[in-house]
C-alpha positions as CSV (number, residue, x, y, z in Angstrom):
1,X,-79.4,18.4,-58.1
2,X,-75.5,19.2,-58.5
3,X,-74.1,17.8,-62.0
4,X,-70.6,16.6,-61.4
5,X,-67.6,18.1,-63.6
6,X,-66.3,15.7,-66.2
7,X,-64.1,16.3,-68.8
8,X,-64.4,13.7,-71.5
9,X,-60.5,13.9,-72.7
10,X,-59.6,12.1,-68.9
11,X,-61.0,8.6,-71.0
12,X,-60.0,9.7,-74.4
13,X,-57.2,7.3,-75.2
14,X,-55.3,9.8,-77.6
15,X,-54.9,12.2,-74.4
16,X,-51.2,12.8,-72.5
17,X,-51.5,12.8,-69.2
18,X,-49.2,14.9,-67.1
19,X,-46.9,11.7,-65.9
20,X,-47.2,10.2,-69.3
21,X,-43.9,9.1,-70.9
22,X,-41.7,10.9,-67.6
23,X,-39.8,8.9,-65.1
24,X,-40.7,9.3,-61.5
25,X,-41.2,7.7,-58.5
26,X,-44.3,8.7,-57.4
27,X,-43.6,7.9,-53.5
28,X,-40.9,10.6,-53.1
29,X,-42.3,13.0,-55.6
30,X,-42.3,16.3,-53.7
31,X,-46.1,17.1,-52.8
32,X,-45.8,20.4,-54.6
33,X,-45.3,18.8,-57.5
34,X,-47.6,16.3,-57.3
35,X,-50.4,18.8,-56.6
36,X,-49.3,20.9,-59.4
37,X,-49.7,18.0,-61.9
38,X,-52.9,17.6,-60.4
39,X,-54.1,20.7,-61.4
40,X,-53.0,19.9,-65.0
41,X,-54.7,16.5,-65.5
42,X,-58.1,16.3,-66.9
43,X,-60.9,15.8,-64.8
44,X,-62.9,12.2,-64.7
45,X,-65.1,13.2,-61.5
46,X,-65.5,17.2,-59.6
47,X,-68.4,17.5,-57.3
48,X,-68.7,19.3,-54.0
49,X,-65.3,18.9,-52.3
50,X,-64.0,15.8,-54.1
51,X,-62.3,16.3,-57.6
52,X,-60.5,12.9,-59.1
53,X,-57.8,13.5,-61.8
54,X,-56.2,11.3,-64.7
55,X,-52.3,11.8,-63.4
56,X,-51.2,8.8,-66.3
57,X,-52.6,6.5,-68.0
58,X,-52.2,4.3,-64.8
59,X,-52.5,6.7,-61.9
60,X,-55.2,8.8,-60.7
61,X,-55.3,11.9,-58.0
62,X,-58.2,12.3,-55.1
63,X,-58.0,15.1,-53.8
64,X,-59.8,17.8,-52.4
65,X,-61.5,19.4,-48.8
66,X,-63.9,16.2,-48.8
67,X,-61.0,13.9,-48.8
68,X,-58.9,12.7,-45.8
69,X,-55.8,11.0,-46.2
70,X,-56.6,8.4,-43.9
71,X,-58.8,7.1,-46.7
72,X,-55.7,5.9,-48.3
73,X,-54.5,4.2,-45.1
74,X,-58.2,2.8,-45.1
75,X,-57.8,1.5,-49.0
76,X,-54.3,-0.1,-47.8
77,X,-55.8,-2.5,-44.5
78,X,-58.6,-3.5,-46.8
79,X,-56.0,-4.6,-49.4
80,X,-53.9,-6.5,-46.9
81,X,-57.2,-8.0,-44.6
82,X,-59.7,-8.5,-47.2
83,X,-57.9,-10.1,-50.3
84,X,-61.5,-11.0,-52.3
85,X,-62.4,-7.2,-51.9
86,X,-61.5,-5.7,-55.2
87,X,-60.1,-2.0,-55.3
88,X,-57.6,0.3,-56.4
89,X,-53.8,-0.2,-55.5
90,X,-52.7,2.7,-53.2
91,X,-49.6,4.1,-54.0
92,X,-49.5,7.9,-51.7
93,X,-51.8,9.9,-49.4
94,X,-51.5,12.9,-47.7
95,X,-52.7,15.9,-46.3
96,X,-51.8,19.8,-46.1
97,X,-53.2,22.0,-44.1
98,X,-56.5,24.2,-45.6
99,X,-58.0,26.7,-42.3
100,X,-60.9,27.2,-44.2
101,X,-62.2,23.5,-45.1
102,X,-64.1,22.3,-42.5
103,X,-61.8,18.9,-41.9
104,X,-59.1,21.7,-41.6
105,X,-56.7,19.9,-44.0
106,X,-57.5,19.0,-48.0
107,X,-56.4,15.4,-48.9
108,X,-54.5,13.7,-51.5
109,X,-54.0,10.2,-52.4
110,X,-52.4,8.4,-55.5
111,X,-54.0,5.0,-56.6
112,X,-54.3,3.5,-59.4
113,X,-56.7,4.1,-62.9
114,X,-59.1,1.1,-63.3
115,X,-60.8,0.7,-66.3
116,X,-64.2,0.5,-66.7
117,X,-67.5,1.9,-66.4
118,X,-69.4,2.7,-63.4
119,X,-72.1,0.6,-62.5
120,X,-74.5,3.4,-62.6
121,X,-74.5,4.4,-65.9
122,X,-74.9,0.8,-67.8
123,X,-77.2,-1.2,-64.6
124,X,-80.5,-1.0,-65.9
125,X,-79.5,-1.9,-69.7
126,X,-78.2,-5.2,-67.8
127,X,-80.1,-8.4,-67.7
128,X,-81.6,-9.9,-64.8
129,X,-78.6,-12.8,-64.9
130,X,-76.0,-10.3,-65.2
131,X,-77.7,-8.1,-62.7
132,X,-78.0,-11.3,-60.5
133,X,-74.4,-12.2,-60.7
134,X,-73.0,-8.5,-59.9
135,X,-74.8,-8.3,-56.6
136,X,-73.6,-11.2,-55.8
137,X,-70.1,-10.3,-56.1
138,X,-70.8,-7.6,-53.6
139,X,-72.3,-9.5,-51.4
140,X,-69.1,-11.6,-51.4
141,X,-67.2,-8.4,-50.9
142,X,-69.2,-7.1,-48.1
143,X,-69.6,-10.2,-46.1
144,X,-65.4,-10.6,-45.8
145,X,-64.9,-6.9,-44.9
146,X,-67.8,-7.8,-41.9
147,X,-65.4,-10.8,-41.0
148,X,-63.1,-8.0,-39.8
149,X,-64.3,-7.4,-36.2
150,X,-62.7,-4.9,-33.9
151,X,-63.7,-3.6,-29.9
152,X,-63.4,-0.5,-31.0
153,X,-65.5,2.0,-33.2
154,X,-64.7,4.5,-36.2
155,X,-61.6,5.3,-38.5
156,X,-59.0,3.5,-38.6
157,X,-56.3,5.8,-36.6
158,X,-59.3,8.1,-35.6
159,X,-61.0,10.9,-37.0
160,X,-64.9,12.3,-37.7
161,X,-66.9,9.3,-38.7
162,X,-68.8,10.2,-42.2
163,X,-71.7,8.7,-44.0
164,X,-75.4,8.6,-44.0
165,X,-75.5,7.8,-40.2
166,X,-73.5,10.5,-39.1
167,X,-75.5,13.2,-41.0
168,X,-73.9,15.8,-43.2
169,X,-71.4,17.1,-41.0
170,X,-69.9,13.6,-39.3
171,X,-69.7,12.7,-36.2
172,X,-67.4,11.6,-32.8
173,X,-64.7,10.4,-32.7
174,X,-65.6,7.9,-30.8
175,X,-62.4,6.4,-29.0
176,X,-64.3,3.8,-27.3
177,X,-67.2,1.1,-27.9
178,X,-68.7,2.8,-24.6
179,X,-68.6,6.3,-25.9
180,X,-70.6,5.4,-29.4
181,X,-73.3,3.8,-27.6
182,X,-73.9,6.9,-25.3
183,X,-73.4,9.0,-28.9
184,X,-76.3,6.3,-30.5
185,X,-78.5,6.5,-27.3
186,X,-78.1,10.0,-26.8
187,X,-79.6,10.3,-31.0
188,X,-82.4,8.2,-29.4
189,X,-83.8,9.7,-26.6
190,X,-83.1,13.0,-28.8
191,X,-85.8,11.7,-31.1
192,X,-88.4,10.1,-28.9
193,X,-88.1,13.3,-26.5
194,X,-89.1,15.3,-30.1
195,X,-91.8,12.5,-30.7
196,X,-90.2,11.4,-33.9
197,X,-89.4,8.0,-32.8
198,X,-91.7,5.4,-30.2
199,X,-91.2,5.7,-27.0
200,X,-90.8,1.5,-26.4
201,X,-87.6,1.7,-28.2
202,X,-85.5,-0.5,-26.5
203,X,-81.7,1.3,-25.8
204,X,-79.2,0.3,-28.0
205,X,-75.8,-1.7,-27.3
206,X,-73.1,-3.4,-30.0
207,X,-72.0,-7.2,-29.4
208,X,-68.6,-6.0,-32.0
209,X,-67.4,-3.4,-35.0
210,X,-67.2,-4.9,-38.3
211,X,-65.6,-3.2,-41.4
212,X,-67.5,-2.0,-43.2
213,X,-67.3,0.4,-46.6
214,X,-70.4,2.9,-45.9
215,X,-72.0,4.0,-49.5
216,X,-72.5,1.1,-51.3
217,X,-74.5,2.3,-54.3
218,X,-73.7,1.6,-58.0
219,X,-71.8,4.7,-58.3
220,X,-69.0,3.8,-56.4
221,X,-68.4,0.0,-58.4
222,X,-66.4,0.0,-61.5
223,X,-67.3,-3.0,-63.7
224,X,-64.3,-4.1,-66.0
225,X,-63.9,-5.7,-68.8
226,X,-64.0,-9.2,-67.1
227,X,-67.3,-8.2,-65.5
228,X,-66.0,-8.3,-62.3
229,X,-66.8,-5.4,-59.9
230,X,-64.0,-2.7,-58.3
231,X,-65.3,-1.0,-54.7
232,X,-64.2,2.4,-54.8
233,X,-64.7,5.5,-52.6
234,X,-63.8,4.8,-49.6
235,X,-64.3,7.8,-47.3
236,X,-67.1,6.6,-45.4
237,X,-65.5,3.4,-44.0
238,X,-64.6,2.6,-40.8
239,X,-65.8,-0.3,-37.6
240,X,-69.2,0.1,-37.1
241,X,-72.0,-2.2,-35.7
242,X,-72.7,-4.6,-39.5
243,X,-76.3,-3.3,-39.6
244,X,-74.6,0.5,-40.4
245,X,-73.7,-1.4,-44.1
246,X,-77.5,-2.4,-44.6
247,X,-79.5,0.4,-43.3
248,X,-77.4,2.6,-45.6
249,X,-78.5,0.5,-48.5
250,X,-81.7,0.1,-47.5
251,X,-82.1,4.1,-47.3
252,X,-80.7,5.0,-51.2
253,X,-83.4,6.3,-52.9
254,X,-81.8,5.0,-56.6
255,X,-81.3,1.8,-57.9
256,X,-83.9,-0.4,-55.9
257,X,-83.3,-3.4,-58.0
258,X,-79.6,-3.0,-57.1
259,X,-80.3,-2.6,-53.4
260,X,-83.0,-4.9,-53.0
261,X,-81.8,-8.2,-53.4
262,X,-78.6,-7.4,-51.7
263,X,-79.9,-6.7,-48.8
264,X,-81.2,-10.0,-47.8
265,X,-77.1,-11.5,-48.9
266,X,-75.6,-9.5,-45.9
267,X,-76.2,-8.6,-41.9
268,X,-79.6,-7.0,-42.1
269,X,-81.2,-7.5,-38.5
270,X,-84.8,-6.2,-38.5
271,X,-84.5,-5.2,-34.7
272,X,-81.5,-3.8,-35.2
273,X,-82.7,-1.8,-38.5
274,X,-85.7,-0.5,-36.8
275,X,-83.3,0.4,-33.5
276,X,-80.9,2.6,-35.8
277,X,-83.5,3.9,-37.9
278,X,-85.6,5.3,-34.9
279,X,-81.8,7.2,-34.3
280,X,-82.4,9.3,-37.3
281,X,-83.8,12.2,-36.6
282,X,-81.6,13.1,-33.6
283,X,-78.6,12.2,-35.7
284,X,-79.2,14.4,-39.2
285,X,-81.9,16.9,-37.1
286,X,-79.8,17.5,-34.0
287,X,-77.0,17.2,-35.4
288,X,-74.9,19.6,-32.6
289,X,-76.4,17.7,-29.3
290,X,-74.4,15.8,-27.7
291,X,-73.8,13.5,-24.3
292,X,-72.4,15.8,-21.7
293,X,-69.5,14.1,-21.7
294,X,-68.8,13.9,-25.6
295,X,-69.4,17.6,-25.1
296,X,-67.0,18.7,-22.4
297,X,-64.4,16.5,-24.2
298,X,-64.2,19.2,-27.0
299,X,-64.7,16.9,-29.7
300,X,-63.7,19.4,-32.6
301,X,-59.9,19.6,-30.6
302,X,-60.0,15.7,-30.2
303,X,-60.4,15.8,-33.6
304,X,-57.9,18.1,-35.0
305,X,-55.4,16.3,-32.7
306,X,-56.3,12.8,-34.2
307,X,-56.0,15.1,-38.0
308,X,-52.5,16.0,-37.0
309,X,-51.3,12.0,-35.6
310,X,-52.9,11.2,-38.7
311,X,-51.0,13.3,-41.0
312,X,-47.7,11.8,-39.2
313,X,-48.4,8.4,-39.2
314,X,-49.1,8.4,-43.3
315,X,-45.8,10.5,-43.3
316,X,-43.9,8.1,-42.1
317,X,-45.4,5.4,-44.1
318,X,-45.1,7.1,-47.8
């Protein structure tokens, strides 16, 4: 199991960070730049291709060939749609381009510091009412991001689709509520065909999309100093059918008295659990096959397209 990178001086309160005591506006900051105070800052989280810096007392830096840019633009609808949802102020995102990620581009995106600890490192000294009241408050959280429908599936502005259901490598795009059902069928029959799922499987169809976040777990909420509970990491979110949110916490193999009795406070449909989960195998075992037609599209150059219109919409919105 990978340890992640932290250095202890990005919480040490007798630390200058980079941006400290300069004036700067951090919107028209040429990227350059911005990256190269990046590479200054102490570390407060490095693992695999996501690395989070301490720009200022205020500000920290995502970054990295795990991150998208249009996780920023994700962070900013949620802000603006979902006002109960706690989570970091965005303030910049971006990408560059990196040939030899496998997204193609490495991602940047400015938000702010919030102070606290996570969730993960202080739940089990918590009592049962404390315990009680936090998943509550995601519950809250979740259940207004799912009052967010949409007809259509994935990322907001398009892109791969990422998260425990789309195995390690993502999945789609899916520009069209008919195109992720043939993906989700296709994972299906994939799995019964290789006897790893029953054969009286019913085949699968989606009433709506809800927003959802896609790895809720204790180590992405920040508890403050009120004892109120910040949402971050974002990179898996996205419209998907509501049981995505509680098959994804059913299936974390940490913190069972975290996930437990949230799962019952959200969508949780057994049919519909049982329906996705007999899609496993095909999706994280096959992970390559697709529908014909998914195929002959060229997803990879849909893909890079959608990178490249993504790129240029958060241009134009920094």
């Amino acid at each position: 199991m990978f340890e992640p990178i932290v250095d202890p001086a990005a919480r040490d309160r007798s630390t200058k960070f980079p941006l400290d005591g300069l004036a700067f506006d951090i919107s028209s900051m040429p990227q350059k730049t911005l990256i190269a105070h990046g590479k200054a800052a102490p570390v407060l989280h490095s693992l695999g291709g996501v690395q989070i810096v301490r720009l200022s007392r205020s500000l920290i830096l995502k970054s990295g060939t795990g991150v998208l840019a249009s996780e920023g633009e994700t962070m900013r609808y949620v802000m603006t749609a979902c006002p109960e949802v706690r989570l970091p102020k965005v303030h910049r995102y971006f990408n560059v381009d990196s040939p030899s990620s496998y997204f193609g581009v490495e991602g940047y995106i400015v938000m702010d510091y919030v102070e606290g600890r996570s969730l993960d490192s202080c739940w089990d000294q918590l009592n049962q009412e404390a315990q009680k009241d936090l998943v509550t408050q995601v519950a809250a959280m979740v259940n207004q991001l799912q009052s967010i429908h949409s007809d259509s599936p994935g990322v907001i502005h398009g892109g791969i689709s990422r998260g425990m259901w789309f195995s390690d490598y993502g999945a789609g795009p899916f520009p069209t509520k008919a195109v992720f059902e043939k993906w989700v069928n296709w994972k299906l029959a994939l799995s019964k065909h290789l006897k790893q799922a029953a054969v009286e499987v019913p085949e699968i169809s989606y009433r709506h999309f809800v927003l959802t976040h896609g790895d809720l777990s204790p180590r992405n909420l920040i508890l403050d100093a009120d004892n109120q509970l910040w949402l971050i990491d974002w990179g898996c979110a996205g419209f998907y059918p509501p049981i995505f949110e509680a098959a994804t916490l059913k299936h974390q193999v940490q913190f069972r008295s975290f996930t437990q009795p949230l799962l019952p406070l959200i969508y949780n449909n057994t049919d519909e659990m049982a329906q996705l989960e007999s899609c496993s195998y095909g999706i994280n075992r096959v992970v390559f096959s697709l529908p014909p037609e998914m195929a002959e599209a060229g997803v990879t150059d849909y893909y890079r397209r959608k990178t490249v219109e993504n790129q240029e919409i958060c241009s134009k919105k920094q």
